[in-house]
C-alpha positions as CSV (number, residue, x, y, z in Angstrom):
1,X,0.0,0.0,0.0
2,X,1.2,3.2,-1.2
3,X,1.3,5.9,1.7
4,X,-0.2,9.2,1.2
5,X,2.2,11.9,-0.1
6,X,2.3,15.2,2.6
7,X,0.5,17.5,0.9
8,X,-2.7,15.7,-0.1
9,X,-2.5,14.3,3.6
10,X,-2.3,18.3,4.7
11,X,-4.6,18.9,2.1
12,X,-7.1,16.2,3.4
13,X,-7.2,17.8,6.6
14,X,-7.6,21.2,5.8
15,X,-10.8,19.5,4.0
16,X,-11.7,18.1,7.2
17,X,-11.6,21.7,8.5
18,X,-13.6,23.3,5.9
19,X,-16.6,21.5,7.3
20,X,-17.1,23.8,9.3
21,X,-17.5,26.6,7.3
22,X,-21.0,28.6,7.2
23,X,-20.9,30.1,3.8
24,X,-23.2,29.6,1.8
25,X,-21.3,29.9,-1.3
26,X,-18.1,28.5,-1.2
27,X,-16.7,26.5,1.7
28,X,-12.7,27.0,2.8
29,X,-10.3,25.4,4.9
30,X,-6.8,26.3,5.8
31,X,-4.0,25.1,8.2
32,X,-0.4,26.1,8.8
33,X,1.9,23.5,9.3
34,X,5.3,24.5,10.2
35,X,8.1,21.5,10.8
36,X,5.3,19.0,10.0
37,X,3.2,20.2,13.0
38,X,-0.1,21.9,12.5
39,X,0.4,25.3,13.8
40,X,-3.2,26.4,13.5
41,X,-6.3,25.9,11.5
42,X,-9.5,28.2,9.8
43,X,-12.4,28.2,8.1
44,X,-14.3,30.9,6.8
45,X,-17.0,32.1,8.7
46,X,-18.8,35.4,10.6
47,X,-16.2,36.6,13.4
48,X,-16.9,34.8,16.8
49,X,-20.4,36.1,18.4
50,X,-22.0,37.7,15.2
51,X,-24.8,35.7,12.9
52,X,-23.1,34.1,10.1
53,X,-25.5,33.3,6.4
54,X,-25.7,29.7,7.3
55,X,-27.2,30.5,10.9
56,X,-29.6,33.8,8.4
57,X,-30.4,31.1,5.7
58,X,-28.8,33.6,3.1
59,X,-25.8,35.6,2.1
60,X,-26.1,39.3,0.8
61,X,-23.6,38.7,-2.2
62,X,-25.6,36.1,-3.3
63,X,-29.3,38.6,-3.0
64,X,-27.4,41.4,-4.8
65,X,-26.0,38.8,-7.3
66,X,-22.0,40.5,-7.0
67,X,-19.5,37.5,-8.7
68,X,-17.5,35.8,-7.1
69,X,-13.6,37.2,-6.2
70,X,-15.9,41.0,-5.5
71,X,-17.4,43.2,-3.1
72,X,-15.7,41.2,0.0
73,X,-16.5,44.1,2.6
74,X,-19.8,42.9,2.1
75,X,-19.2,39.2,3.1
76,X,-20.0,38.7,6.7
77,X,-17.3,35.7,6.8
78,X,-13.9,36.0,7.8
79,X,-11.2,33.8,5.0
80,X,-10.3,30.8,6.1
81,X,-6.2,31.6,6.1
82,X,-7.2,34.8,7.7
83,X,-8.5,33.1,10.6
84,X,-5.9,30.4,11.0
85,X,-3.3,33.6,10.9
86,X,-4.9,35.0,13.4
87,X,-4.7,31.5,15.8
88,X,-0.9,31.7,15.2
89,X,2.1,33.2,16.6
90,X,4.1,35.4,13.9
91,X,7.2,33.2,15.2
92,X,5.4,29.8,14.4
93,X,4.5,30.8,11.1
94,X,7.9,32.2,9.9
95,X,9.0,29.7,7.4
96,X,5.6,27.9,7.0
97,X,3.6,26.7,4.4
98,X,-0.1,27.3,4.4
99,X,-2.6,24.3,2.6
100,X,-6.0,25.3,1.4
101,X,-8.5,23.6,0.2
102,X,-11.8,25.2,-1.3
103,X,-15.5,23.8,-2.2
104,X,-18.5,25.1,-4.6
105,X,-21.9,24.9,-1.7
106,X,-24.0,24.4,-4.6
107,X,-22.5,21.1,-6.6
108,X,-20.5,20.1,-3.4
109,X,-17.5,19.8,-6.0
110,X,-14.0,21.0,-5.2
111,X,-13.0,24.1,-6.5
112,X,-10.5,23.9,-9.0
113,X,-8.9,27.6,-9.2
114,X,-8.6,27.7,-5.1
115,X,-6.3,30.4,-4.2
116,X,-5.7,32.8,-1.8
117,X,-7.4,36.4,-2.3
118,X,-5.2,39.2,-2.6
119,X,-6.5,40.6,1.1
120,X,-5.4,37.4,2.8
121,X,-2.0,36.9,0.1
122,X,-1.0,40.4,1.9
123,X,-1.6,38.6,5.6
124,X,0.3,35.4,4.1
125,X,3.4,37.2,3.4
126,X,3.2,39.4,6.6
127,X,2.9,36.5,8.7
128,X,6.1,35.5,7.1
129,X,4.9,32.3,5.5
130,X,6.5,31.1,2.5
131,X,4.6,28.5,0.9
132,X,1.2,27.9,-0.3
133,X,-0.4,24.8,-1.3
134,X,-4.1,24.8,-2.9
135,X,-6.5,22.0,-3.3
136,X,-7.2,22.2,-7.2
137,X,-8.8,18.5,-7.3
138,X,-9.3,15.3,-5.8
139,X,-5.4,15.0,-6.0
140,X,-4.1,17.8,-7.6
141,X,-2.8,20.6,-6.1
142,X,-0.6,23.5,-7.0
143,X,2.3,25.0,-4.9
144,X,3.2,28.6,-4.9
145,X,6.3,30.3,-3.3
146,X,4.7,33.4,-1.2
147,X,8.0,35.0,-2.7
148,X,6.6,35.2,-6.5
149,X,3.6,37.1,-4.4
150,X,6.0,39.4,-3.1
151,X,8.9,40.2,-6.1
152,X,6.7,39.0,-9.1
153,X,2.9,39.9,-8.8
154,X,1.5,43.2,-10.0
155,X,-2.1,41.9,-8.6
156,X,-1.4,43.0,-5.0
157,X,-1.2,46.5,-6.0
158,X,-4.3,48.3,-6.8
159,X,-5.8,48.5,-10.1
160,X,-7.3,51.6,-11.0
């Protein structure tokens, strides 16, 4: 029997933690693992106290029909990496690589383009990560070196 490689086993976890998103539209899980220990893990979801859209039965975006990757002030959820970011020390996440995996609500299917959004690529590279591995199928992934987010990509700035 052929043992599972790391990063669909980190990925498979970080899976295990998207179920407990309570978005209605896409479901996210994300874990730092730093020295092959899990240094923290989120989900997106409404901050801690306040109504999330799977508690209100809907989600605003949705009503007002704004695609998807637009209008995030209007989400009520907090990003998955955001949150596990904020469960972790700065000095557990220096040198650590961040898995994400990503799900459509509606079909239940993995999302194939999973990626961070440039709000939570900024908190990546502050929290002084430097890899990112995203779920882009059942056992496909891609890897990205936070450094090509920092020297190489014009999309953090904004576009006007």
């Amino acid at each position: 029997m052929a043992r599972r490689e790391k990063e669909n086993y980190y990925l498979d976890i970080a899976e295990t933690v998207m179920e407990r998103s309570t978005c209605l539209r896409r479901k996210y899980g994300a874990i730092i693992v730093h020295n092959d220990e899990i240094v923290a893990t989120g989900y997106n979801g409404a901050p801690r106290g306040r109504k999330n859209c799977l508690d209100l039965g809907k989600c605003t975006r949705d009503e007002l029909n704004i695609p998807s990757g637009e209008r995030y002030e209007l989400c009520r959820s907090v990003h998955a990496e955001a949150n596990a970011i904020i469960s972790a020390a700065r000095r557990d996440m220096l040198g650590a690589t961040l898995y994400l995996a990503g799900q459509n609500c509606k079909t239940n299917e993995l999302l194939s383009d999973t990626t961070s959004c440039l709000m939570c690529r900024r908190l990546i590279i502050n929290a002084g990560i430097t890899k990112v591995v995203c779920r882009t199928g059942e056992d496909e992934f891609t890897v990205t070196p936070v450094r090509d987010w920092v020297y190489g990509d014009d999309s953090l700035a904004l576009k006007i």
